[in-house]
C-alpha positions in Angstrom: 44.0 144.8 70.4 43.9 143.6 74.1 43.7 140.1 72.8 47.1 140.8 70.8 48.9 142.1 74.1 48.0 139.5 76.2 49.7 137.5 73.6 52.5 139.8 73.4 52.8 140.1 77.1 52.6 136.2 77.7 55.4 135.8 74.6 57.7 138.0 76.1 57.5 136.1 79.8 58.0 132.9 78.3 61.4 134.2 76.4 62.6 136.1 80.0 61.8 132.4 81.7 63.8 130.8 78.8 66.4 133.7 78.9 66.9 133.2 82.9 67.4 129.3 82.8 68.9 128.6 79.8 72.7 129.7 81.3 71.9 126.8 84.0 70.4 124.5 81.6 72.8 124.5 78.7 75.6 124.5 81.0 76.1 120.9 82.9 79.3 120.2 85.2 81.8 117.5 84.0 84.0 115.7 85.9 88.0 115.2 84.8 90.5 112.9 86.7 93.8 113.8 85.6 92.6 115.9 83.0 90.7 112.8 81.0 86.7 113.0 80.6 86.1 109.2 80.3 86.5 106.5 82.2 90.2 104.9 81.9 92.8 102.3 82.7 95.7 103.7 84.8 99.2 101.4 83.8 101.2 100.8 86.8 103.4 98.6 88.6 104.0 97.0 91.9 105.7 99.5 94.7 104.1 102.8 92.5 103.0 106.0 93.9 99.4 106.9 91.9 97.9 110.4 92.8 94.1 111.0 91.4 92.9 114.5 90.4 88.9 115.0 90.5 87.7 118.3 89.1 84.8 120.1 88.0 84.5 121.7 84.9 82.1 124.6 84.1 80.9 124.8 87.9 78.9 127.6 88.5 79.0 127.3 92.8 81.1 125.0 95.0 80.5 121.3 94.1 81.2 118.5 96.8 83.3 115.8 95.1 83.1 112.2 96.3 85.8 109.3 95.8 85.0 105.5 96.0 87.5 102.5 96.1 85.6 99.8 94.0 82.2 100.0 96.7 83.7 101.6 99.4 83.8 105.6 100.2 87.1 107.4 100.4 87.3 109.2 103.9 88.7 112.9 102.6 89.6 116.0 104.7 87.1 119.0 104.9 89.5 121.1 102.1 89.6 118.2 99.8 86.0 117.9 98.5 85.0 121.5 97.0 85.7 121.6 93.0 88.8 119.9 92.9 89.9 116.7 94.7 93.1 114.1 94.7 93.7 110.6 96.2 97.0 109.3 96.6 97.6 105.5 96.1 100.3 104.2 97.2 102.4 101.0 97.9 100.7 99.7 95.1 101.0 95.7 94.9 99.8 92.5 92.8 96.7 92.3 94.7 95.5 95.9 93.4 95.4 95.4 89.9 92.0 95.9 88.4 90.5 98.0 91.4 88.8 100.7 90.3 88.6 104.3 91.9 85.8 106.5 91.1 85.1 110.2 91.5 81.3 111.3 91.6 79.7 114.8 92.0 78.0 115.0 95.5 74.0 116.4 94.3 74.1 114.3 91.5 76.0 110.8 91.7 75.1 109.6 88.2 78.1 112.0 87.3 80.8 110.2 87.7 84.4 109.2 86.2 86.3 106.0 86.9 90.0 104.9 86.7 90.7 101.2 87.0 94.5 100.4 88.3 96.3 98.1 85.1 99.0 96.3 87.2 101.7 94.5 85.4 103.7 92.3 87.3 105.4 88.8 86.0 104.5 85.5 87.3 104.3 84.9 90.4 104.5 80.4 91.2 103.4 78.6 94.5 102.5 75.4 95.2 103.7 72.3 96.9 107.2 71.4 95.6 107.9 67.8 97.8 105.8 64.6 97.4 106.5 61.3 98.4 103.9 59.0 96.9 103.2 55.1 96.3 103.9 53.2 93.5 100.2 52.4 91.9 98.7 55.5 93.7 97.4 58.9 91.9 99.1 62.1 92.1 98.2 66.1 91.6 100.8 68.6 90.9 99.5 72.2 91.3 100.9 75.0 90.2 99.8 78.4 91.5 100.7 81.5 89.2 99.8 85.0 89.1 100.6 87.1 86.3 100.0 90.2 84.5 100.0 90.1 82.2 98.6 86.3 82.2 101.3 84.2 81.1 101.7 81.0 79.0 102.0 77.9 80.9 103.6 74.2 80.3 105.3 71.6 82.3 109.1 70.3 82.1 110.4 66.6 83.5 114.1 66.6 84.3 114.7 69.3 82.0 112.7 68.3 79.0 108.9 68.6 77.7 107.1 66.8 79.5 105.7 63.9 77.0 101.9 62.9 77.9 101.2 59.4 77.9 97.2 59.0 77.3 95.3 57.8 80.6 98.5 58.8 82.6 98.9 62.5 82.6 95.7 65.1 82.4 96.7 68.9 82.8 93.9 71.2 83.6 94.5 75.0 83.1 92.8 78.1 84.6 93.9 81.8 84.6 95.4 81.1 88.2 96.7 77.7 88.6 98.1 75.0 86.2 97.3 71.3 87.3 99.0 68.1 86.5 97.2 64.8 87.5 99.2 61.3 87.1 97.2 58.4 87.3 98.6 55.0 88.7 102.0 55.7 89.6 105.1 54.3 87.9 108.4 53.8 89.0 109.3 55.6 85.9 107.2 59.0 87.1 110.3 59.2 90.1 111.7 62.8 89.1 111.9 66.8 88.7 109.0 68.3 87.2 108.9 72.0 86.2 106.5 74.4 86.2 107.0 77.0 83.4 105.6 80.1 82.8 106.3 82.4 80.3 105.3 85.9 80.1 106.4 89.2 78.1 107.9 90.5 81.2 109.7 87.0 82.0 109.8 83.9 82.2 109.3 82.0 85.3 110.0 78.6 87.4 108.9 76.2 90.0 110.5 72.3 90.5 108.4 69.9 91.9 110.2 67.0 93.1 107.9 63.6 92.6 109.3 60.8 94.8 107.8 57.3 94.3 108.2 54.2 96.8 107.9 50.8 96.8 104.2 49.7 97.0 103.9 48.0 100.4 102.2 44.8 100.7 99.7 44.8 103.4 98.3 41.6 105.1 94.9 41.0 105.5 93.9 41.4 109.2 91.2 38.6 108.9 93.6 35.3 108.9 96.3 37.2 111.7 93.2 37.5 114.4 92.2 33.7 113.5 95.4 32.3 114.1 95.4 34.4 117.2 92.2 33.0 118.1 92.9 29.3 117.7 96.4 29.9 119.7 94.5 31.1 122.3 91.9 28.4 122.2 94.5 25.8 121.8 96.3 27.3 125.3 93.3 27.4 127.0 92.5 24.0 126.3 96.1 23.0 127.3 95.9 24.3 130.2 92.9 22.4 130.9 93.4 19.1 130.3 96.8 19.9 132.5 95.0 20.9 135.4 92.7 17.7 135.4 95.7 15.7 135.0 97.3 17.7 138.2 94.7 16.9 139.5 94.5 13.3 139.4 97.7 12.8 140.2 97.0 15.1 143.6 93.9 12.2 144.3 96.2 9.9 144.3 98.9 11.2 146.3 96.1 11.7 149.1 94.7 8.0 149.4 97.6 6.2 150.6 97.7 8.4 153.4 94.5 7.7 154.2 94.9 3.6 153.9 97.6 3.9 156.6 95.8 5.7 159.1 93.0 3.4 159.3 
């Protein structure tokens, strides 16, 4: 019988132990940002206002709340961390698109909920529109473009598609720049060349304007500073065979004098 009620007894501490921590145990704190429970993209556009709600759900005490921008903590006021807490993004631009924000429970940062910013914006062209080059020289054309989203890229020549002539033109693409190479300029290359870019938002343009001069015709250096050389040579030597003769003639001048004073 005593064996039985220490078996009892130790049953029914093991069930008031369950019976205590099984409220904190079966009920865990989930984070929502703008009511949603998993990580999302947020749509937006350039010059938006964003605002971020953080809050904890089935909280049994106060719960500090953290925000990060991608790495970087969000500095919050003292009544903005406890259960429930909101950044504001605003002015946003081109530059912010695919930054994410994160909210993450203080004591336990592994809870967390992100929201990445979805920017759509249409293309956006750079790049140096004026080149003078010479005839028999190579040439780069690059296009700078930003787009979201990314947008579909080709090149125009006075108005028309541009026609690639094998071991003459090479375009290289990336997500952020479109590149055309000419090798060996021709006359014929003189023009307008357009950068297009076409998007589902719009469609977008940049002319570059390809000058092409005369190839000059340089002269080798070499024969100039000979000929300069045997001028100089030849002067000096002129000069000379002058002076000797000036001075012969001088000799002469001075020995009748001396005849008729003796």
């Amino acid at each position: 019988m005593a064996w039985k009620r220490s078996v009892i007894v130790q049953m029914g501490r093991f069930l008031l132990l369950v019976i205590l921590f099984l409220p904190r145990e079966m009920t865990s704190s989930v984070l929502t940002v703008n009511g949603k429970t998993e990580n999302y993209i947020l749509d937006t556009t350039p010059g938006s206002q964003e605002s971020l709600i953080c809050a904890v759900q089935n909280h049994t005490g106060e719960e500090e709340l953290l925000w990060y921008r991608e790495t970087g903590r969000v500095d919050l006021k003292s009544g903005n961390k406890i259960n429930s807490s909101s950044v504001c993004v605003s002015s946003i631009s081109e530059n912010d698109n695919g930054i994410s924000f994160t909210c993450r429970l203080g004591r336990d940062q592994s809870v967390s909920i992100s929201v990445v910013l979805n920017v759509t914006f249409p293309p956006l062209l750079s790049g140096n529109d004026f080149q003078t080059v010479e005839e028999g020289s190579n040439v780069k054309l690059d296009c700078n473009v930003k787009a979201n989203p990314q947008a579909q890229m080709m090149w125009y020549k006075n108005s028309s598609l541009l026609d690639l002539e094998k071991s003459h033109h090479q375009i290289q693409q990336t997500s952020e720049s479109l590149q055309l190479s000419i090798t060996k300029v021709k006359k014929s290359d003189n023009g307008t060349y357009s950068c297009i870019a076409k998007s589902p938002l719009k469609t977008e343009s940049l002319d570059f304007h390809l000058f092409v001069k005369d190839k000059t015709t340089s002269v080798p250096a070499e024969p100039i500073i000979a000929a300069c050389v045997v001028v100089f040579l030849t002067l000096c030597f002129g000069l000379i065979a002058r002076r000797k003769k000036i001075m012969k003639l001088c000799m002469k001048d001075k020995d009748p004098h001396r005849e008729t004073a003796l």
